[in-house]
N, CA, C and O of each residue as an XYZ file, in Angstrom:
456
protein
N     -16.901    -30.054     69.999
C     -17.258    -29.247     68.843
C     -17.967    -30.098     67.801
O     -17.394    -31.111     67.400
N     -19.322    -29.728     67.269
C     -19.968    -30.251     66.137
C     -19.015    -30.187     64.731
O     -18.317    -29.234     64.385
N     -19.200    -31.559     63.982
C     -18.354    -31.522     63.061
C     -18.858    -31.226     61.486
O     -19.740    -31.839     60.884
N     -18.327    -30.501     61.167
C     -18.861    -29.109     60.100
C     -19.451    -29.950     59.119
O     -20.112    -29.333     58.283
N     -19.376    -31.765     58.917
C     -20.309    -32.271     57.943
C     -19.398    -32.349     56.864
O     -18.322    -31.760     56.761
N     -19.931    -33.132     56.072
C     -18.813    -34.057     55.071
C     -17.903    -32.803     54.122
O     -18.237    -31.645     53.873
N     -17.015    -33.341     53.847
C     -15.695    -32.449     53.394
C     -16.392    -31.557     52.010
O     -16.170    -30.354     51.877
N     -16.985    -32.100     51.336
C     -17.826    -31.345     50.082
C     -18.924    -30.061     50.135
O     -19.492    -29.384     49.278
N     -18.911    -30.098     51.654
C     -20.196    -29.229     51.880
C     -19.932    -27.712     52.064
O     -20.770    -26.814     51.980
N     -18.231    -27.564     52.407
C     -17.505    -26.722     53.637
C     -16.341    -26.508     52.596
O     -16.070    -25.386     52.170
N     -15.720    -27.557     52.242
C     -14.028    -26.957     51.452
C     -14.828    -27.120     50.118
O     -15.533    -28.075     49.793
N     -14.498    -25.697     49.246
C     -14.697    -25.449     47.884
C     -13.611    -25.634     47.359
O     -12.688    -25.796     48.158
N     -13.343    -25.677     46.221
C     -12.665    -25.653     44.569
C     -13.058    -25.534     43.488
O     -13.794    -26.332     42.909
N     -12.455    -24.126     42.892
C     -12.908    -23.508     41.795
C     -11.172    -23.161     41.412
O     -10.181    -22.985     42.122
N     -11.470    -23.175     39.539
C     -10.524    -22.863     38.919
C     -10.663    -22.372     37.767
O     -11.495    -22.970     37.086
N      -9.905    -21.054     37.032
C     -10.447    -20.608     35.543
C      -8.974    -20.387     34.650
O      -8.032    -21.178     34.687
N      -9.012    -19.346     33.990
C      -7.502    -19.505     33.330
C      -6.866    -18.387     34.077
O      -6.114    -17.586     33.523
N      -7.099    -18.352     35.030
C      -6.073    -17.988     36.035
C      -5.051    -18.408     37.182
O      -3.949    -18.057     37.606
N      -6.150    -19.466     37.476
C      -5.623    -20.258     38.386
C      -6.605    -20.911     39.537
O      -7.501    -21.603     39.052
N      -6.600    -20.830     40.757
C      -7.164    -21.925     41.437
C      -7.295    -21.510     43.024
O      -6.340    -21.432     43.797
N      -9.239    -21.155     43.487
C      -9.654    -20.668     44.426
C      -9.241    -21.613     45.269
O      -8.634    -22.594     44.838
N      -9.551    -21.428     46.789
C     -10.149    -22.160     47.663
C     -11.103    -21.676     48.547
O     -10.509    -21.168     49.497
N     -12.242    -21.601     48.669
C     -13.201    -21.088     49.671
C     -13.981    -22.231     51.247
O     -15.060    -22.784     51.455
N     -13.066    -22.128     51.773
C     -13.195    -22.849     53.035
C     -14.064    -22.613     53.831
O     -13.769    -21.464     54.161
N     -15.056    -22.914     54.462
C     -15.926    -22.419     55.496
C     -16.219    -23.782     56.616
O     -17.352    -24.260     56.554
N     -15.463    -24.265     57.391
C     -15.896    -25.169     58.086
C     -16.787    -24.803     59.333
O     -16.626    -23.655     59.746
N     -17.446    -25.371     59.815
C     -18.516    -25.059     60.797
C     -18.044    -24.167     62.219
O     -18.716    -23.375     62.880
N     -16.684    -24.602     62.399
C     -16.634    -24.782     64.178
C     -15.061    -23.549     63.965
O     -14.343    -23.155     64.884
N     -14.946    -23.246     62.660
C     -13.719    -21.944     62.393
C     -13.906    -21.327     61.945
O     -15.058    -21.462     61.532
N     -13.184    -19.915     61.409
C     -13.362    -18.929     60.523
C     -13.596    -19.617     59.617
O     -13.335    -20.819     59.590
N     -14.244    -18.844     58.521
C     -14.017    -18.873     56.799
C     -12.837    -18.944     56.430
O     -11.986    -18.921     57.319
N     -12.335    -19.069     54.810
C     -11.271    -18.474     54.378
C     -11.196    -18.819     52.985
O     -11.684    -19.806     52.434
N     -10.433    -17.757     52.416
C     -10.150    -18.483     50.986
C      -9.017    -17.634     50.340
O      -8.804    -16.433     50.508
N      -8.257    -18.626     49.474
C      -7.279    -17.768     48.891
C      -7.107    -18.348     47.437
O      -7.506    -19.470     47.124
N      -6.510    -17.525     46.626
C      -5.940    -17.840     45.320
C      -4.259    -18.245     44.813
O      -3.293    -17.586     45.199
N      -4.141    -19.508     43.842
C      -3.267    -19.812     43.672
C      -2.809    -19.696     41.889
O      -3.104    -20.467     40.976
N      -2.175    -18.710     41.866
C      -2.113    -18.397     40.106
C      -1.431    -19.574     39.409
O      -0.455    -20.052     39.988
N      -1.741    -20.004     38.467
C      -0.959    -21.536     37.276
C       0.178    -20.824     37.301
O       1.038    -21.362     37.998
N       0.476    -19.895     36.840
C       1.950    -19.683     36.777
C       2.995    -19.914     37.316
O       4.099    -20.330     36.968
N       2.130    -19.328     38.973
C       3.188    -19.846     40.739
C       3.526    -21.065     41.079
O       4.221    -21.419     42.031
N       2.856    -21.892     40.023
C       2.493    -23.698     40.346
C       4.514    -24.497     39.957
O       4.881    -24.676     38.796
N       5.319    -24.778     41.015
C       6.370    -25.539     40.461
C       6.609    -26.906     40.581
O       7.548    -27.552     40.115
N       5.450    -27.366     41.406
C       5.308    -28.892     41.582
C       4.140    -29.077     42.440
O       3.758    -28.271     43.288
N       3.354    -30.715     42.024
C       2.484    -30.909     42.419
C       2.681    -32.534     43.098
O       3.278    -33.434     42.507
N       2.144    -32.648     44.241
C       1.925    -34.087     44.948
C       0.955    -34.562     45.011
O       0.018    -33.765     45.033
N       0.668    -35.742     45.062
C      -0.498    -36.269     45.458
C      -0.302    -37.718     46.193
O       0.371    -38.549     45.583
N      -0.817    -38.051     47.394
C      -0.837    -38.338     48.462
C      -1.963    -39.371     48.424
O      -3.054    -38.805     48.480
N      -2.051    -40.666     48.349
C      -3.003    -40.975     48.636
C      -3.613    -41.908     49.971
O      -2.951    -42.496     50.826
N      -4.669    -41.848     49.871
C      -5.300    -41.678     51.308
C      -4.627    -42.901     52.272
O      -3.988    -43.846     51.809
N      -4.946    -42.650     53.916
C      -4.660    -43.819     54.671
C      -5.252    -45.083     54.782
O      -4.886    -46.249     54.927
N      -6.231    -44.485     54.670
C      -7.552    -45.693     54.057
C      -8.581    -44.846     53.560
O      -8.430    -43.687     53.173
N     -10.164    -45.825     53.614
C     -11.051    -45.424     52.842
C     -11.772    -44.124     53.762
O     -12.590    -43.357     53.254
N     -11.392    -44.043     54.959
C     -12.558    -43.138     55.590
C     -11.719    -41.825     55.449
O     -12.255    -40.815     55.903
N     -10.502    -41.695     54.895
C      -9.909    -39.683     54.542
C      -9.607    -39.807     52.865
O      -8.957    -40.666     52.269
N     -10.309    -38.653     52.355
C      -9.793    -38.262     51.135
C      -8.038    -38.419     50.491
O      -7.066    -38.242     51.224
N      -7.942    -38.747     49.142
C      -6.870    -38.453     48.561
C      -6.683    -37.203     48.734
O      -7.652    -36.459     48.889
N      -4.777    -36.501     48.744
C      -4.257    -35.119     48.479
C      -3.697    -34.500     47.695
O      -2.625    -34.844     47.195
N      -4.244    -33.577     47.461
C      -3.597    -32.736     46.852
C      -2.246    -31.390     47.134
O      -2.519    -30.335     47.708
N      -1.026    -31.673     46.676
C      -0.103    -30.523     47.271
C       0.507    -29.550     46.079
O       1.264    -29.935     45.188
N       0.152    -28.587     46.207
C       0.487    -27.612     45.298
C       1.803    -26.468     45.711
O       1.695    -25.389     46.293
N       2.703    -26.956     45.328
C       4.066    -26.149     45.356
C       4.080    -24.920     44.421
O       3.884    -24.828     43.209
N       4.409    -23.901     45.477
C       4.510    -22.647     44.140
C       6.160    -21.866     44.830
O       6.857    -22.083     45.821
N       6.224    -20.843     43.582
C       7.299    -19.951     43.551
C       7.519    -18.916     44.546
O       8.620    -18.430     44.807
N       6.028    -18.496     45.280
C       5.713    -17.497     46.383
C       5.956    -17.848     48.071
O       6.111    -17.105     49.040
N       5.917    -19.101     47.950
C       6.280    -19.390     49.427
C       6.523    -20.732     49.324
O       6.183    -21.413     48.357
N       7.366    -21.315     50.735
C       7.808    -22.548     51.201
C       6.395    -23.568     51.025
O       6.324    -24.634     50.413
N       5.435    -22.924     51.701
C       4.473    -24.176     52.412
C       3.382    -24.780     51.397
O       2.414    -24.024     51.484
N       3.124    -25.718     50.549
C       2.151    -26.107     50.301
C       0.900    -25.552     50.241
O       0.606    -24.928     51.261
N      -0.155    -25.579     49.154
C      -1.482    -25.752     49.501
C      -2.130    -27.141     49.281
O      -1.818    -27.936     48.394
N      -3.150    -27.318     50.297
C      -3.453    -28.662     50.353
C      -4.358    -28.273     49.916
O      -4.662    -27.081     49.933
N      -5.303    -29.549     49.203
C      -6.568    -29.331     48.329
C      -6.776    -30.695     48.493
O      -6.091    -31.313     47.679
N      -7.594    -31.593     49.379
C      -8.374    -32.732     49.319
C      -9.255    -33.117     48.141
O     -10.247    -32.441     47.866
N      -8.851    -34.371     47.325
C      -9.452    -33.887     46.614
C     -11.247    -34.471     46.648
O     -12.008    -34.238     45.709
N     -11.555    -35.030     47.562
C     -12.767    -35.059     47.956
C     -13.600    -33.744     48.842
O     -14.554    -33.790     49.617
N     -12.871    -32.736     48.400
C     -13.412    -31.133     48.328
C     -14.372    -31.124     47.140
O     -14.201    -31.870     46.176
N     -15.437    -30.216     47.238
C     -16.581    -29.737     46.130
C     -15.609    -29.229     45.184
O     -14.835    -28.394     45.652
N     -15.436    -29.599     43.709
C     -14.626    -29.310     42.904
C     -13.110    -30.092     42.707
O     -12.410    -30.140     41.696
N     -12.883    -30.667     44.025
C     -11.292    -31.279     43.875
C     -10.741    -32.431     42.641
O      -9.738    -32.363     41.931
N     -11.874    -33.548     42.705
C     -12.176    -34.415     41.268
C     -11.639    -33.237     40.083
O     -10.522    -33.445     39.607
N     -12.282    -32.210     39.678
C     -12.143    -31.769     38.594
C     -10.909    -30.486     38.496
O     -10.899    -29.516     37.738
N     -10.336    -30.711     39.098
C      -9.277    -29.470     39.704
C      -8.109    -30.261     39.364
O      -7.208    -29.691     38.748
N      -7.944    -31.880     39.767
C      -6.988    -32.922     39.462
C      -7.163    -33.313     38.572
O      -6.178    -34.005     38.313
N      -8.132    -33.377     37.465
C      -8.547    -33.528     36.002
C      -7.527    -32.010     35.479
O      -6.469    -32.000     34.850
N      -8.212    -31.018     35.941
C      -7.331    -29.801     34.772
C      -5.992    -30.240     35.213
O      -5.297    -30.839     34.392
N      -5.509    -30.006     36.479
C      -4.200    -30.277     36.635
C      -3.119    -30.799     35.635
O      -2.074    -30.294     35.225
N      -3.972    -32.428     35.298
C      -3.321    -32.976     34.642
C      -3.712    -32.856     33.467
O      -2.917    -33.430     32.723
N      -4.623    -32.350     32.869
C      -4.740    -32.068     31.565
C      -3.584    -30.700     31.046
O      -3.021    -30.781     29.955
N      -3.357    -29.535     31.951
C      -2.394    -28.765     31.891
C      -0.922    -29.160     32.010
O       0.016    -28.388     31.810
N      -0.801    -30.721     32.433
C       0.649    -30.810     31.615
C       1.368    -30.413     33.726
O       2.552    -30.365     34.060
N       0.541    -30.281     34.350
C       1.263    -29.912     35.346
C       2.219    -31.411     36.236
O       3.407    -31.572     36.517
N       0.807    -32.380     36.464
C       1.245    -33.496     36.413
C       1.281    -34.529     35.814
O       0.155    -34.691     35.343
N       2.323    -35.855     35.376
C       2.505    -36.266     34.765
C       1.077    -37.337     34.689
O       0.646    -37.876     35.709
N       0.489    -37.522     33.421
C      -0.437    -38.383     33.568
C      -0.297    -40.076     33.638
O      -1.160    -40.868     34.016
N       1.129    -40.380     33.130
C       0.922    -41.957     33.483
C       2.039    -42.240     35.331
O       2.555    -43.275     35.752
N       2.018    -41.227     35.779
C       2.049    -40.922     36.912
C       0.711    -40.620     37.600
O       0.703    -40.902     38.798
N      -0.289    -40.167     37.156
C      -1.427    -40.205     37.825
C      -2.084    -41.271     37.597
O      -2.852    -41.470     38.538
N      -2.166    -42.113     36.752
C      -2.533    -43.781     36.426
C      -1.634    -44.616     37.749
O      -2.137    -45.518     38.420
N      -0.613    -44.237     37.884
C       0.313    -45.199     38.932
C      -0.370    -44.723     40.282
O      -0.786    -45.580     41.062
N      -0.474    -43.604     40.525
C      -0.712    -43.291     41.626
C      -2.556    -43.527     42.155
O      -3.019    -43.971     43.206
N      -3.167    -43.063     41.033
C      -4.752    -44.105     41.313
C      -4.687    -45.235     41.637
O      -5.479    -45.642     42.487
N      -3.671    -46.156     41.036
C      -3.663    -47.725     41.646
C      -2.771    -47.982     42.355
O      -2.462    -49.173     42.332
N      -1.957    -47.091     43.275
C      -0.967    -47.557     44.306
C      -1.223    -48.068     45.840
O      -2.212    -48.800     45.810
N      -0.936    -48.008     46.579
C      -1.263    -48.598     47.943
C      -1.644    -47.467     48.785
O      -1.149    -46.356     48.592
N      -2.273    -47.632     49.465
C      -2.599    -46.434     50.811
C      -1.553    -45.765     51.049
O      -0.488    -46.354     51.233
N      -1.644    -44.330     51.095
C      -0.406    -43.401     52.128
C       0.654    -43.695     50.959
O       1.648    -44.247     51.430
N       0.738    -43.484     49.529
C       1.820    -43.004     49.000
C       1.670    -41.967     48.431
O       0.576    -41.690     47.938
N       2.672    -41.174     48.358
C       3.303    -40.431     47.589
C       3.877    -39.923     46.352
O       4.911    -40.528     46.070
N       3.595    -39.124     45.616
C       3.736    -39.101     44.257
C       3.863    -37.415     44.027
O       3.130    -36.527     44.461
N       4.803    -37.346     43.368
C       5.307    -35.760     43.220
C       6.006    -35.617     41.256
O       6.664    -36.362     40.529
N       5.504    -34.524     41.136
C       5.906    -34.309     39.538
C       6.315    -32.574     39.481
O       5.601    -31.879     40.203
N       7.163    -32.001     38.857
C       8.205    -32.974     38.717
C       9.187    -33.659     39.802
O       9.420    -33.206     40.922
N       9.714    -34.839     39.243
C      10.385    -35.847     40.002
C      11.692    -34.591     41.280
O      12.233    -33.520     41.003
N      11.724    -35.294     42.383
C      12.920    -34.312     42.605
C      14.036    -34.676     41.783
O      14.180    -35.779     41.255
N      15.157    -33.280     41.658
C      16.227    -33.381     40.869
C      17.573    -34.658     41.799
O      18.651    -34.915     41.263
C-alpha cells in the first residue's frame, strides 16, 4: 500500500470555542472525522516521541467514553491545538516545559493521577 504522505497533509486539527475537530483522510483508508467538546476534556497526556522519525502525542481523556483521542501533534494544526490546550489551563504549563525537554517515549499526564 502507497503511503498517504507526510502526517500534515492527511490528519487535520481544528479548534474554536467549542472544542476540537479531527478531519482524517489518509490515502490507503476511509476518511473520518469527529468532534471533541472542552467541556468532555478530563485529562490530557502527552507522550513524547520514540525518536526523531514519529511525531510527539497527544491524548485527550473525556467524560463520554473510556478510549482516548489521539492527536499527533505533528498533524496540520496539532502545534497550535497544544498551544490552546495549555493556554486553557487544561494542561499544566511548567509540566509542558518538563515534558518538551524530557527523554524519548515519556509520558506526561495532567491532571496528575489521584
Amino acid at each position: 500500500m502507497a503511503s498517504p504522505g507526510p502526517l500534515s497533509t492527511w490528519y487535520h486539527v481544528r479548534f474554536d470555542e467549542n472544542g476540537i475537530t479531527r478531519d482524517v483522510h489518509p490515502g490507503d483508508k476511509e476518511p473520518w472525522s469527529d468532534f471533541v467538546p472542552w467541556a468532555k476534556i478530563i485529562r490530557i497526556c502527552f507522550k513524547t516521541a520514540e525518536d526523531l522519525m514519529f511525531s510527539d502525542e497527544i491524548y485527550i481523556f473525556t467524560s463520554d467514553r473510556t478510549e482516548s483521542y489521539l492527536i499527533p501533534t505533528e498533524a496540520d494544526g496539532g502545534a497550535e491545538l497544544w498551544n490552546e490546550i495549555i493556554k486553557r489551563g487544561l494542561f499544566d504549563a511548567e509540566l509542558a516545559i518538563k515534558a518538551a525537554t524530557a527523554p524519548e517515549d515519556s509520558l506526561f499526564c495532567w491532571p496528575p493521577p489521584p
